[in-house]
C-alpha angles and dihedrals in degrees: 000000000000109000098172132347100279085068091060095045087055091054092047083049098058089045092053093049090045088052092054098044084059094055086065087073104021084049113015093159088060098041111096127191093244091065089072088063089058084038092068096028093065088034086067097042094050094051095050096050099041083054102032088115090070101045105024109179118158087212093048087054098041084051085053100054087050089056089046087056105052098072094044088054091040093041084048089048095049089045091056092050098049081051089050090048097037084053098051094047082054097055090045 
């Protein structure tokens, strides 16, 4: 089942996005929109990596690694915008 250790990630991956899709309806108040972007994001990761023994492509992968980055730099980004807004409420 598990041939090397990206199979594996991809496994964790597809855990992870199926954990979050149930907190939509174990959590709705604390479910954004912007989750189901992450959602899919880590659905087609892990499904690549979990799979990456039958098509194995270097630029699929690369490409891959490039869709893996863009919510951890949009979710930074946001993060860094709730501190700014949570420090400025608090110097008010």
């Amino acid at each position: 089942m598990f041939n090397n250790l990206i199979n594996l990630l991809g496994f964790i991956l597809i855990i992870t996005s199926i954990g979050i899709a149930a907190l939509s309806f174990l959590r709705p108040q604390v479910f954004k929109r912007q989750d189901i972007v992450l959602i899919t994001v880590l659905l087609i990761c892990g499904i690549i990596f979990s799979t990456q023994s039958r098509w194995y492509r270097k630029e699929l992968l690369q490409f891959n690694l490039f869709l893996l980055a863009a919510p951890g730099i949009f979710y930074s980004i946001d993060t860094i915008r709730l501190r700014n807004q949570n420090q400025k409420q608090l110097n008010k």
